[in-house]
NUZANU-220659 format. One line per 5 residues: number of its first residue (from 1); their letters; for each residue y, z, x of N, C-alpha, C. Coordinates in steps of 0.001 Angstrom, whole numbers, always signed. Each point is the difference from the previous one (the first is absolute). Layout:
BEGIN
NUM) A) Y,Z,X,Y,Z,X,Y,Z,X; ... $
***
This chain:
BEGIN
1) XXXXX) +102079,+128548,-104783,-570,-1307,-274,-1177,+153,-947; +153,-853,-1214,-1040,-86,-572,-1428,-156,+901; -1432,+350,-1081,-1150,+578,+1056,-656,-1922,+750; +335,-814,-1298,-250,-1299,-473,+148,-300,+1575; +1448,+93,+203,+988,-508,+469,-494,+143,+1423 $
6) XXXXX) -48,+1295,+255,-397,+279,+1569,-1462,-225,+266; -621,-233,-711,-1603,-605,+537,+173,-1658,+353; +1337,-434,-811,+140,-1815,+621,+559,+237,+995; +1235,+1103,+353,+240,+0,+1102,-750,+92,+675; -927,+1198,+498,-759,+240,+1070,-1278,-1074,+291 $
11) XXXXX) -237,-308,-746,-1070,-1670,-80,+1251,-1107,+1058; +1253,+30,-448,+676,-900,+616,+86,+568,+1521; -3,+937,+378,+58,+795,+705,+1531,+472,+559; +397,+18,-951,+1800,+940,-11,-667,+1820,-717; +1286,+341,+1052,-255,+1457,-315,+888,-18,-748 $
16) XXXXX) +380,+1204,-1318,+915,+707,-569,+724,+853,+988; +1747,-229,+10,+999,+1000,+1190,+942,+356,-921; +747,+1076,-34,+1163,+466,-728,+969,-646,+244; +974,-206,-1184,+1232,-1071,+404,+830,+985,+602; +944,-1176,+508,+784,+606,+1165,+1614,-193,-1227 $
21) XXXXX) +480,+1357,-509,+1088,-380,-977,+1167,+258,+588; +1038,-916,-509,+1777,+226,+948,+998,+10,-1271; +996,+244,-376,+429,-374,-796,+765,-1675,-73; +371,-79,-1364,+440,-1435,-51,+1033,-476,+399; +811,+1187,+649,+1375,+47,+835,+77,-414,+709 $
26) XXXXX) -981,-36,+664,+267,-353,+1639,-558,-1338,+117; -106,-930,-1108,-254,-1325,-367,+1168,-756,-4; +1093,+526,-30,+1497,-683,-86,+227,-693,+1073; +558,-856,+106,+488,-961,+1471,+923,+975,+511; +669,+810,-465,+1156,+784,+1422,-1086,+1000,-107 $
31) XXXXX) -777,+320,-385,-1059,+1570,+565,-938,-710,+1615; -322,-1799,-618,-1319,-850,+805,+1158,-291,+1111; +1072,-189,+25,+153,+34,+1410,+678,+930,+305; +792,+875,-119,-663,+1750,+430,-905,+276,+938; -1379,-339,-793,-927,+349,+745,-259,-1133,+1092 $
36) XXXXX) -61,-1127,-170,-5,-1271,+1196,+774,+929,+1116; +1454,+479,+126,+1103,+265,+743,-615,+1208,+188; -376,+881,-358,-802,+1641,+400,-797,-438,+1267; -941,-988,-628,-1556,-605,+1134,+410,-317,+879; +1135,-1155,+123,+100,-365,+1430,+1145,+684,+307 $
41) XXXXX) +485,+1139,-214,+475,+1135,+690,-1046,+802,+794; -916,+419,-706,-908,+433,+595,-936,-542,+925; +122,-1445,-69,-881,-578,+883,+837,-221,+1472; +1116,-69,-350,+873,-405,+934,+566,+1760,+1264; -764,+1103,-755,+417,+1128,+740,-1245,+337,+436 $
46) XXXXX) +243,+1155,+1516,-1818,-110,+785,-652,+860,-637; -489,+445,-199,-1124,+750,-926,-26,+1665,+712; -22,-377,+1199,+391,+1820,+199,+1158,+289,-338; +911,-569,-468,+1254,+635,-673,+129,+175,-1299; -1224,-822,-720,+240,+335,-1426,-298,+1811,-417 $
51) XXXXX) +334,+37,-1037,-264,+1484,-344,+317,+140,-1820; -1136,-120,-630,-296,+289,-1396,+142,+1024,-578; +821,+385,-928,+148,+1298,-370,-360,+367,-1784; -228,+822,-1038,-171,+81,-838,-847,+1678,-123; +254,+56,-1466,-289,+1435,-288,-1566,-287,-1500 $
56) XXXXX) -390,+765,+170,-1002,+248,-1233,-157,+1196,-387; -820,+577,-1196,-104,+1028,-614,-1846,+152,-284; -271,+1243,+577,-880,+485,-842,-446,+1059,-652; -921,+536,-952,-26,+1419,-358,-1493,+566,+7; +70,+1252,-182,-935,+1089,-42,-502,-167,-1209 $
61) XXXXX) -198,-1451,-543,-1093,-197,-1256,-436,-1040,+175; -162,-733,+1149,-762,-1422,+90,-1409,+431,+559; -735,-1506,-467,-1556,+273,-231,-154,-1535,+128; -1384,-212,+443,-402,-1623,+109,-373,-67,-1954; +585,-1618,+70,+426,-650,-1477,-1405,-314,-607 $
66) XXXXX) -808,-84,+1308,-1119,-638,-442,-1468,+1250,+588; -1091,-309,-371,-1097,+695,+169,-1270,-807,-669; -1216,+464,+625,-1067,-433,-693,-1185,+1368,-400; -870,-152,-951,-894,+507,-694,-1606,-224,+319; -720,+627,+266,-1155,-658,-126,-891,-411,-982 $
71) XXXXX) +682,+511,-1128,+110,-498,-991,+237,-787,-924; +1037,-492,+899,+905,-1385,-522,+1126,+908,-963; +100,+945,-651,+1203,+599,-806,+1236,+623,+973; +1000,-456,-1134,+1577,+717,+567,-150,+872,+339; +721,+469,+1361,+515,+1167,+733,+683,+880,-282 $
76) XXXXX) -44,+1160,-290,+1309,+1476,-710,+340,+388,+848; +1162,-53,+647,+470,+914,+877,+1506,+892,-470; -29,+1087,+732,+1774,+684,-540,+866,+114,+1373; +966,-589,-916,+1013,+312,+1575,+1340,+850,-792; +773,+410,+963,+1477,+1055,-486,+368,-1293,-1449 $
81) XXXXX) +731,+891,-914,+103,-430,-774,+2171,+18,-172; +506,+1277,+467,+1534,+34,-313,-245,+1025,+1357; -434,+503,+719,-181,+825,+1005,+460,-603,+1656; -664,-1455,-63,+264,-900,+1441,+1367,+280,+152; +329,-833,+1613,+728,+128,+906,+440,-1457,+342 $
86) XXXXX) +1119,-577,+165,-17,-1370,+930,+777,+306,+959; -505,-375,+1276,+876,-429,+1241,-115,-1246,+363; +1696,-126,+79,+274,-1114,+988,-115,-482,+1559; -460,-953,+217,-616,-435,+1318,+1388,-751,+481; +223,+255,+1237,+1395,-1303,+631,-752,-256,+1064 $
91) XXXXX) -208,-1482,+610,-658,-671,+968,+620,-642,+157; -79,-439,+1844,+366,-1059,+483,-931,-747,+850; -613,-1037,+15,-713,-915,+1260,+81,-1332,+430; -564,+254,+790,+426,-1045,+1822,-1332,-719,+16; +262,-454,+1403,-1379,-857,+454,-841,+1152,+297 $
96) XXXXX) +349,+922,+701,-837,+970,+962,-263,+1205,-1037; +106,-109,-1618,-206,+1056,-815,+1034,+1031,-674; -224,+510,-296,+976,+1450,-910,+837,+342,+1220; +1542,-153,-110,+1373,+331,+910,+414,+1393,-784; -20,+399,-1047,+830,+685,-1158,-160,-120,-1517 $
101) XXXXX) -666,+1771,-135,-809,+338,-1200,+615,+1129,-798; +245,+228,-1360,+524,+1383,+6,-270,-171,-1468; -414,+1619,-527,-436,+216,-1614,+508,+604,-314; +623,+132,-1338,+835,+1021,-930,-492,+14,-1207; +129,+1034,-719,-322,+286,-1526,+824,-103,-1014 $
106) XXXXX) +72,-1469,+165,+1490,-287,-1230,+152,-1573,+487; +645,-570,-958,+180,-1380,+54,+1209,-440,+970; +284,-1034,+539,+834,-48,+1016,+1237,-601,-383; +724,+561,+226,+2001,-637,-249,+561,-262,+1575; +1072,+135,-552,+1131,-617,+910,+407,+1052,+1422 $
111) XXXXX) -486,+918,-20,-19,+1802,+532,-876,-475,+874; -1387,+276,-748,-1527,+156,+687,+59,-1317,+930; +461,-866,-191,-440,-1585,+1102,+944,-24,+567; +1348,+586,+99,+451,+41,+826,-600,+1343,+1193; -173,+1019,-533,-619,+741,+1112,-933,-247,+714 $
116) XXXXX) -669,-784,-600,-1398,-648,+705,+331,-1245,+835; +1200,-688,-296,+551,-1539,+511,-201,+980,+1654; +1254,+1064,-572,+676,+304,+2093,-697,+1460,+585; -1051,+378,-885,-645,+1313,+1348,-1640,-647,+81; -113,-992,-1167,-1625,-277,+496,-369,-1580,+714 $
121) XXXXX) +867,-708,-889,+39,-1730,+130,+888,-234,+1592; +1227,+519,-371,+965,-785,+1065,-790,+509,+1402; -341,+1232,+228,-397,+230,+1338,-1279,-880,+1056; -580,-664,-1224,-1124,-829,+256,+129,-2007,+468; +1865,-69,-480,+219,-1046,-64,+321,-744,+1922 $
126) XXXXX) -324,-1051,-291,+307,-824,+1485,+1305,-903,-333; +477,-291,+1080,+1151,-1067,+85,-673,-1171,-529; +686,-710,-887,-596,-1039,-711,-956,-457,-699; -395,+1200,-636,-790,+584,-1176,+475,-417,-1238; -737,-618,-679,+418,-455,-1557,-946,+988,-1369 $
131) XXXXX) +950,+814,-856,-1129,+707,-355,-82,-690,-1505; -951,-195,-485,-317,-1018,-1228,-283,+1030,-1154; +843,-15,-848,-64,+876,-1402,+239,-478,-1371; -378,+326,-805,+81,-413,-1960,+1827,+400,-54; +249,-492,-889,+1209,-58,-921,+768,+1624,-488 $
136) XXXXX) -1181,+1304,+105,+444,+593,-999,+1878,+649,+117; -41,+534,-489,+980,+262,+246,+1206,+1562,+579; -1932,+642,+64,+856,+794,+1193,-25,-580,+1603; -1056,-1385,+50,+75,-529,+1031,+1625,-936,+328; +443,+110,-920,+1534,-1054,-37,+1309,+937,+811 $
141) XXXXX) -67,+1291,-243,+599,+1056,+778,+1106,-535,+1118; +1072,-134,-74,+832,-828,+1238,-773,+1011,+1453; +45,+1004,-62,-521,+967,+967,-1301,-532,+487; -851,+36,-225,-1133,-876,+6,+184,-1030,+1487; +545,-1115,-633,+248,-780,+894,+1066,+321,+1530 $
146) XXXXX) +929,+702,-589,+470,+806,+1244,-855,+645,+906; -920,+931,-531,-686,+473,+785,-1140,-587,+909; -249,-945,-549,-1134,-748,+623,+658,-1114,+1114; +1365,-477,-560,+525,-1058,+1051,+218,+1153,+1207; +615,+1528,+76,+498,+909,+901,-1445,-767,+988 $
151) XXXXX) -1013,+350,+128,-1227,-139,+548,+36,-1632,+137; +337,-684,+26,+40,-1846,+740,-859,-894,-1134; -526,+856,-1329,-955,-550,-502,+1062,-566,-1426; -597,-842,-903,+728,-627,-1378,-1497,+15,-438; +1067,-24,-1509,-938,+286,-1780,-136,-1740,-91 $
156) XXXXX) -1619,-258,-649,+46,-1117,-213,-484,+665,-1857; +368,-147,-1062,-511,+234,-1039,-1235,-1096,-602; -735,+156,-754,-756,-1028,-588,+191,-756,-1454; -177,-999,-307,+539,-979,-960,-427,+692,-1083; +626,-31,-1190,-548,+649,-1368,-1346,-343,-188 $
161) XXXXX) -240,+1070,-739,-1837,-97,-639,-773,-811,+797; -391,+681,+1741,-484,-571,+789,-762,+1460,+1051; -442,+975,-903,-573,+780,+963,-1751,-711,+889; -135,-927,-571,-885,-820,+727,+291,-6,+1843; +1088,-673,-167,+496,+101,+1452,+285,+1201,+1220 $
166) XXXXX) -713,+841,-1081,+319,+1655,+1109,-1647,+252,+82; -311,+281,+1123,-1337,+230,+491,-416,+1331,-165; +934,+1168,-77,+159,+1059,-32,-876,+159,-909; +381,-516,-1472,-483,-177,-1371,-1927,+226,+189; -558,-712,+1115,-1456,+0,+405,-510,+1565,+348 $
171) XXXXX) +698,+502,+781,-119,+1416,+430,+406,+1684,-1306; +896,-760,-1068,-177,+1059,-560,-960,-105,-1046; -484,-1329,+70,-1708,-205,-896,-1055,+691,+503; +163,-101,+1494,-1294,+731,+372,+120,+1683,+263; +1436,+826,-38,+102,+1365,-489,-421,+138,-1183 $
176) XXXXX) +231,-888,-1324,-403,+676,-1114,-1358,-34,-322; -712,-1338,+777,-1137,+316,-436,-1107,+910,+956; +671,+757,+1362,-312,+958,+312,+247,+1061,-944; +898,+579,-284,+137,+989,-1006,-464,-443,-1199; -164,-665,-562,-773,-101,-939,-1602,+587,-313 $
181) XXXXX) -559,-298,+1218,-1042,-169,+392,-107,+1616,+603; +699,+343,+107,-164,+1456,+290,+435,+1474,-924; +761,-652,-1044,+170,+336,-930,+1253,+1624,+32; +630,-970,+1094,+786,+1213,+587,+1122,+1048,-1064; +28,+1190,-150,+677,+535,-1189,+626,+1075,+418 $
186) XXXXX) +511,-81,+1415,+1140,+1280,+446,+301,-1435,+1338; +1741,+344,+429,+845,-537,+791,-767,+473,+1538; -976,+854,+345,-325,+145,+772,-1586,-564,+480; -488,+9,-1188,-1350,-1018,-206,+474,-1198,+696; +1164,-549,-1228,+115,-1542,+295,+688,-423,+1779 $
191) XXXXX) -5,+939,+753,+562,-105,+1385,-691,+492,+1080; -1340,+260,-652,-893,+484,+778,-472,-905,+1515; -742,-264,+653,-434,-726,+1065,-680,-286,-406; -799,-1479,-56,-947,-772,-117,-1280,+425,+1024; -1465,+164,-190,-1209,-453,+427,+169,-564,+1192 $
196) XXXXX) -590,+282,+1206,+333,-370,+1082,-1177,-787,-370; +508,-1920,+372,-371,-1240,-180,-1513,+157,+948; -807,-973,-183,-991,-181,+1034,+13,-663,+502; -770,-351,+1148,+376,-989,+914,+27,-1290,-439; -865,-309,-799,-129,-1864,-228,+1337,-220,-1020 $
201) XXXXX) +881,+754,-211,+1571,-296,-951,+735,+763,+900; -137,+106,+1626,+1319,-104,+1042,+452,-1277,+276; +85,-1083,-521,+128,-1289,+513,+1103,-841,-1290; -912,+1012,-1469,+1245,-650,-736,+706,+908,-754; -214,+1554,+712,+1077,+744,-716,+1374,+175,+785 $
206) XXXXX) +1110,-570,-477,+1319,+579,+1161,+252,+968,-58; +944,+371,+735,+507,+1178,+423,+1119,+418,-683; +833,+923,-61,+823,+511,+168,+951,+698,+1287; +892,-731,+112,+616,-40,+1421,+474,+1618,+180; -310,+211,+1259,+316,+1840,+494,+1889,+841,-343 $
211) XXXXX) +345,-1755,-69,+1693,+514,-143,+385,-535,-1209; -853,-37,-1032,+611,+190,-1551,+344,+919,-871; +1195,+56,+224,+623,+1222,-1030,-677,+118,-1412; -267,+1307,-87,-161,+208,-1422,+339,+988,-322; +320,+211,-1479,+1017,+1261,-834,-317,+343,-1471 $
216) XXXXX) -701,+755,-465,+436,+728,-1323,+1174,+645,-359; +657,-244,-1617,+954,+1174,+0,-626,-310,-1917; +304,+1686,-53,-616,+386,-1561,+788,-584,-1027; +1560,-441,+856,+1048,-51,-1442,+1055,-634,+790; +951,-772,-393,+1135,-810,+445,+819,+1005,+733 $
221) XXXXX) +242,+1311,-550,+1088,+785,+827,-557,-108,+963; -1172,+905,+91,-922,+29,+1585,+98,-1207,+624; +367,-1123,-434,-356,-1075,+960,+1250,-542,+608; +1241,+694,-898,+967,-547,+902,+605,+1398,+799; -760,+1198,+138,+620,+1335,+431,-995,+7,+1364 $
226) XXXXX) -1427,-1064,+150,-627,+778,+848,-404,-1686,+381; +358,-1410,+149,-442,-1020,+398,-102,-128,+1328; +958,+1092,+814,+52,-328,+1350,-1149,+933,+560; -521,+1014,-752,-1050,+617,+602,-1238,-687,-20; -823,-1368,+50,-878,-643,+223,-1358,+988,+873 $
231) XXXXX) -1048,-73,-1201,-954,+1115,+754,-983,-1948,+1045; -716,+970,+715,-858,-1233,+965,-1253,+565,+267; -417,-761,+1069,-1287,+227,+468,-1405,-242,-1117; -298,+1058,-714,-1187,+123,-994,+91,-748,-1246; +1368,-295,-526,+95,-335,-813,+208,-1729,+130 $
236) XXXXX) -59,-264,+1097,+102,-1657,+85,-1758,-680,-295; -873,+1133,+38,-1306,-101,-408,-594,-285,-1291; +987,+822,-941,-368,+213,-1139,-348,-1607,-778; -1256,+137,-775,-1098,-988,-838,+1041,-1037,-544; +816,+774,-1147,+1450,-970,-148,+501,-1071,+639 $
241) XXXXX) +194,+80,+1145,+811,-879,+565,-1139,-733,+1024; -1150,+794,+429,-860,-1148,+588,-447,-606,-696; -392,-152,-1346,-540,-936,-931,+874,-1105,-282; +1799,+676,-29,+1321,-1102,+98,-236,-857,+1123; -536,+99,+1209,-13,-653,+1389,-1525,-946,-161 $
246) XXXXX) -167,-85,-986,-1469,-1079,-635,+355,-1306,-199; +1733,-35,-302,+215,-1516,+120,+123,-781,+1471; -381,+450,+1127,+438,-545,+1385,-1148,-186,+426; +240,-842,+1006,-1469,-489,+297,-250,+880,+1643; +464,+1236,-252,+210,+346,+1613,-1793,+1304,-290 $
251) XXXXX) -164,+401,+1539,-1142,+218,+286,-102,+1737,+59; -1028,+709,-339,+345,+1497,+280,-672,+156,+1431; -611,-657,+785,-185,+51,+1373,+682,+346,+820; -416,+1380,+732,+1164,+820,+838,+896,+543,-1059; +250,-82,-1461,+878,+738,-435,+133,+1214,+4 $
256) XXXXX) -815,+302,+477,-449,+1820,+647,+547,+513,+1026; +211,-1212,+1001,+712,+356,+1473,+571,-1126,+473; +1502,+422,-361,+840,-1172,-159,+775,+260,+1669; -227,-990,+493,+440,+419,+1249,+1470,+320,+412; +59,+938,+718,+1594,+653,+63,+1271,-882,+246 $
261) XXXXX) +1193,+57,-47,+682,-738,+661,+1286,+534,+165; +1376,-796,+433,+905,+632,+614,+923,+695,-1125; +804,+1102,-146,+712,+377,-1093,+1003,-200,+96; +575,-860,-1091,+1477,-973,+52,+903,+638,-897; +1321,+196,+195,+1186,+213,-685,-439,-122,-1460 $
266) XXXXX) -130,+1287,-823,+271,-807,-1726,+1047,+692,-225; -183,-113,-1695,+1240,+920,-616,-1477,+132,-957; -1458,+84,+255,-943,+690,-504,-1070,-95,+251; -17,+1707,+1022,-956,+354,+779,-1584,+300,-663; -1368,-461,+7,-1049,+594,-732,-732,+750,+1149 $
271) XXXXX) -521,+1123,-1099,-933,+977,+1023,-1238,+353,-999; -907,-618,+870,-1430,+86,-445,-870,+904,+549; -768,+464,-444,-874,+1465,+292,-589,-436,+1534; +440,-820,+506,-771,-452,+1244,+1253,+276,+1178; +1244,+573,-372,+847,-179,+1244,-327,+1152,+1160 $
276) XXXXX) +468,-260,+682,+131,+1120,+893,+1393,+1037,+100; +28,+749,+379,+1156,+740,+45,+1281,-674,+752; -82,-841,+1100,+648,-670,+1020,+217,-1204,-1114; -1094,-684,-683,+649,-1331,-659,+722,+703,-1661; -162,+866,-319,+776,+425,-1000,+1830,+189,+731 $
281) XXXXX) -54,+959,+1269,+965,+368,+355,+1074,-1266,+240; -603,-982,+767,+108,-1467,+73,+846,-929,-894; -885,+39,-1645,+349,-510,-1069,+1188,+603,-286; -312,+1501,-185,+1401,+805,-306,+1592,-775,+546; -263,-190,+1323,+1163,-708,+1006,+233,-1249,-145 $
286) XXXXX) -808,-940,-709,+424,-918,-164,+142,-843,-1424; +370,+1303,-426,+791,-293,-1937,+1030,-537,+286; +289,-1064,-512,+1539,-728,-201,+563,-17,-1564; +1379,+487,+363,+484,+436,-1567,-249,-1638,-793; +614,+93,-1029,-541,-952,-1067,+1594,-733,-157 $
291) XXXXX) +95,-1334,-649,+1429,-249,-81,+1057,+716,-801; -521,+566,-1029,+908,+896,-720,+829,+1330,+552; -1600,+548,+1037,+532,+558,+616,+989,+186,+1211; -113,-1051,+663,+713,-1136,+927,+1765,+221,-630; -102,-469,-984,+1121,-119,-1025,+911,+1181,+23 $
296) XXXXX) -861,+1238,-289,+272,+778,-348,+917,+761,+1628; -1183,-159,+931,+499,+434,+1073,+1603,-182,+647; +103,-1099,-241,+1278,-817,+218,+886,+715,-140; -293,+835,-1347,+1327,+251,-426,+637,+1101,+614; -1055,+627,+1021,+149,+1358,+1161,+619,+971,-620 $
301) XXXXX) +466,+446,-1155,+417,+1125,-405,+6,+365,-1646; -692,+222,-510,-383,+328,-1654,+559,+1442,-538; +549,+416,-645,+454,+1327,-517,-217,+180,-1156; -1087,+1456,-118,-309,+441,-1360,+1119,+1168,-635; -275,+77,-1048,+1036,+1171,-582,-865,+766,-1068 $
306) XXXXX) -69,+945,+348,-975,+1013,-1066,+1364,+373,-644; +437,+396,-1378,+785,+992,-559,-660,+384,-1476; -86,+1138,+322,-1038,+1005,-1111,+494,+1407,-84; -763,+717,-1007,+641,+1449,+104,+44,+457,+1072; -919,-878,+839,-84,+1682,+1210,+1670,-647,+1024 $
311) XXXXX) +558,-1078,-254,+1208,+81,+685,+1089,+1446,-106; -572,+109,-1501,+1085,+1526,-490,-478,+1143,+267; -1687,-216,+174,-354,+1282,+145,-307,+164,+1588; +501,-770,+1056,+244,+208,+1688,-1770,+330,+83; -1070,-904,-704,-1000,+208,+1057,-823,-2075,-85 $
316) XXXXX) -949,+711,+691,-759,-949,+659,-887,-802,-1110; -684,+732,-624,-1425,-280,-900,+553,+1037,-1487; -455,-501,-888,+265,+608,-1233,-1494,-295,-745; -293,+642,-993,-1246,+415,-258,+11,-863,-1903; +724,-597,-26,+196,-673,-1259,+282,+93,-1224 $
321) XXXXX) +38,+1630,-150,+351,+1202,-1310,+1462,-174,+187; +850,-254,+657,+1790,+200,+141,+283,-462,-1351; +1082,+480,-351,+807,-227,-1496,+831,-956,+356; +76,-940,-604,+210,-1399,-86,+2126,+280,+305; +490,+1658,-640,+1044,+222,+182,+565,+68,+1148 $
326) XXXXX) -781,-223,+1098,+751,+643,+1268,+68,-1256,+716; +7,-1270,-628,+360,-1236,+847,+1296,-155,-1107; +1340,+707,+1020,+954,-1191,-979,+1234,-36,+995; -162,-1485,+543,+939,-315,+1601,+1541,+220,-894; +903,+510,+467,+1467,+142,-712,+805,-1476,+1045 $
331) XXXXX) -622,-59,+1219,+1090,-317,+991,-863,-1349,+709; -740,-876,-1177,-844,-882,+528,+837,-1247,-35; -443,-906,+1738,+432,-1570,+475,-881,-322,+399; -643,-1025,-591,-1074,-574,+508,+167,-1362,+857; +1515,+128,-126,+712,-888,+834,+265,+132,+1396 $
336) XXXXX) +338,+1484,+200,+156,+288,+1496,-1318,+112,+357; -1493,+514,-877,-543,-502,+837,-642,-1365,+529; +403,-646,-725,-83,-1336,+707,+1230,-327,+1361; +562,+496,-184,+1207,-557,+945,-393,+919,+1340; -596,+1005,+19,-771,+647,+873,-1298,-309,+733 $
341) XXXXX) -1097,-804,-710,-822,-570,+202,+403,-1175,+887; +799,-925,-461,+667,-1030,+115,+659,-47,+1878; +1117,+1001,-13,+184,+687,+1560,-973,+485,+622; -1418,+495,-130,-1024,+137,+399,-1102,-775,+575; +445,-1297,-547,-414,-881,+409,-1231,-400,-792 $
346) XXXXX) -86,+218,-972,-986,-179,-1615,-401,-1095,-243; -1347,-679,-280,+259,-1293,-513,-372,+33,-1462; -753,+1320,-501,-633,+227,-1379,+44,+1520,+7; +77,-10,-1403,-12,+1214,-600,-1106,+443,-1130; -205,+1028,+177,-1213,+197,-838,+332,+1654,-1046 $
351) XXXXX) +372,-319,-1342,-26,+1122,-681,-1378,+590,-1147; -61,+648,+333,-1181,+1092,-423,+132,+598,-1025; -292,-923,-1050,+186,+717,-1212,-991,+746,-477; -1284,+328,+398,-487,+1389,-496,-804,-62,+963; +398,+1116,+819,-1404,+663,+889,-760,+1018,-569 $
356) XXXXX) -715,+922,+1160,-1319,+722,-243,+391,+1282,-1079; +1980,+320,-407,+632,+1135,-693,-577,-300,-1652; +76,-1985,+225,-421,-718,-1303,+1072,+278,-893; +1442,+143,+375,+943,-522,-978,+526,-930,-149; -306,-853,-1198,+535,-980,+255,+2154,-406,-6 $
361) XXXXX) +191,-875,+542,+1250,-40,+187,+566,-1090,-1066; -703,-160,-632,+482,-1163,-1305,-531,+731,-1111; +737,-52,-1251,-632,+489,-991,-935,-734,-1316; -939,+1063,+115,-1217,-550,-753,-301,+745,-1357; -680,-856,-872,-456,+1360,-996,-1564,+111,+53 $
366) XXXXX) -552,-619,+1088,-1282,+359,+417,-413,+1307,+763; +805,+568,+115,+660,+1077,+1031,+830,+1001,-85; -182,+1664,-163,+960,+854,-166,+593,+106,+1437; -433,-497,+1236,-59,+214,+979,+924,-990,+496; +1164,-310,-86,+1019,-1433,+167,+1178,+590,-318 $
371) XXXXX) +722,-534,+318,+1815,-415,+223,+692,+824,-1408; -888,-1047,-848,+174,-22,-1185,-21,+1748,-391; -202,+873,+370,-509,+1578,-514,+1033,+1066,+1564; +707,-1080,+835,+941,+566,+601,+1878,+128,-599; +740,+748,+599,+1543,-172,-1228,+718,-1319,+1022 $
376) XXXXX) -942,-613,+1209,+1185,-711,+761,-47,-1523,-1399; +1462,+76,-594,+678,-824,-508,-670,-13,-1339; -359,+997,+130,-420,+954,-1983,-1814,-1164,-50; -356,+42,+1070,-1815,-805,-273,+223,-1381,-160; +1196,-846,+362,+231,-1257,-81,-232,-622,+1273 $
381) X) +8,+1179,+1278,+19,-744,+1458,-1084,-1454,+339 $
***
């Protein structure tokens, strides 16, 4: 605002506020009632069932935008220049705070949100849970919604160019301008634990609930090779995600000593540096498989098939040097063995195309170590 300008204001006594910008999209009559039909969806469902979900990004080169001088002159500061880092943040929240948190170092697809939908999200979900998410489009995933209805809960999506309507959006304002403000420049900085609060900000800092999952993985493989290993306890602490739990209006009183209670059936048990040996042993006993696994069980009989050199060479373990020549089946049906499986009472079969020998059984030219460098059917097998 001109200088003119804001001295009539403040004489009038209006303050100067930053505009609030949306795009011009969501000005259309099918976007405006969209959103009409979103609201009183939402108004019309109880509020402990809602559940907001959305992801953000930050990196190992943010710095507050602004500063002052006592001088009154511009501020120099240096931050990474081609050196930074970004990780991705995945959140979900409720009335009662952060349900399901998890960070990776890479942008998120169709892979990464689904791993996070069913080992971090789904385990947190209640019967008749609505979880409220943006458009993108690894959120569109038919899987997605499968997985979340398995659990009693449905996808409500949000109307185009309307992240207004996600509250979530409030909480990853106040991570960045924690890190900002701290000027965090390693993945372990930025996840550090926050300053234990003082007393006169126990009343309006919330909490972070004792049974919120949280998860790093460095890279997408890791995250879909190791999602079910969910670390706990210390890490539901970390500064990150209590600064995420800033949008709730809940209390850190007693969040120190959360009083015990009875341990119920999951399909995901947490163990916090506080158990005892008897309530660990406890938890242990009362893991309930997951529906996939459920699924899987059903089928009461699965059959793998290793076939590799060491079938020819009559041993157990092979050391991975074998000459690609000594796999060549003369007298192979891969038919009887199905028809064997089958009388066995089989419901799946599982073939093993390269174990720990590491030959592969299809041919590659990534690879001297394949099919392709054996004589079964002159390297065409």
């Amino acid at each position: 605002m001109h200088r003119a300008g804001s001295e009539r204001a403040q004489a009038d006594g209006r303050a100067t506020e930053k505009k609030s910008l949306h795009a011009t999209e969501r000005d259309t009559e099918a976007n405006r009632q969209k959103r009409e039909q979103f609201i009183e969806r939402i108004r019309s469902t109880p509020p402990e069932h809602l559940i907001f979900l959305d992801e953000s990004g930050v990196t190992t080169s943010m710095t507050r935008v602004y500063g002052r001088r006592a001088d009154g002159r511009r501020i120099h500061e240096a931050t990474p220049g081609t050196h930074w880092k970004i990780l991705t943040i995945l959140g979900a929240m409720r009335l009662r705070g952060i349900v399901a948190a998890m960070t990776i170092e890479e942008a998120t697809d169709a892979d990464i949100f689904l791993a996070y939908v069913e080992d971090i999200l789904c385990p947190t979900l209640e019967i008749g849970d609505v979880v409220v998410m943006d458009n993108l489009s690894s959120h569109k995933v038919s899987r997605v919604s499968e997985l979340i209805a398995v659990r009693g809960a449905e996808v409500l999506y949000l109307p185009p160019y309307s992240p207004d309507l996600n509250p979530i959006e409030k909480a990853w304002s106040k991570i960045k301008q924690y890190l900002r403000s701290t000027r965090a420049r390693r993945r372990r900085t930025s996840t550090a634990p926050l300053p234990k609060p003082s007393n006169s900000s126990l009343q309006i800092m919330p909490r972070l609930g004792s049974g919120t999952p949280y998860q790093h993985y460095s890279n997408c493989r890791n995250a879909l090779m190791k999602a079910s290993s969910t670390r706990f306890g210390v890490a539901f602490s970390t500064g990150l995600f209590l600064i995420l739990s800033l949008a709730h209006g809940q209390s850190l009183a007693n969040a120190n000593n959360p009083a015990p209670g009875p341990i119920e059936y999951s399909t995901l048990q947490q163990i916090s540096g506080d158990d005892s040996s008897a309530a660990i042993a406890e938890k242990a006993a009362k893991v309930l498989p997951r529906p996939n696994q459920t699924e899987w069980m059903r089928l009461e009989r699965t059959f793998f098939i290793h076939f590799g050199p060491n079938t020819f060479r009559s041993v157990e373990w092979g050391n991975g040097r074998e000459d690609p020549s000594v796999f060549n089946p003369t007298e192979l049906d891969a038919d009887q063995w199905v028809r064997a499986i089958k009388e066995a009472g089989g419901k799946m079969v599982v073939l093993v195309c390269k174990h720990h020998d590491g030959l592969s059984l299809w041919p590659t030219r990534y690879s001297n170590h394949s099919v392709a460098a054996s004589p079964w059917r002159g390297g065409m097998g």
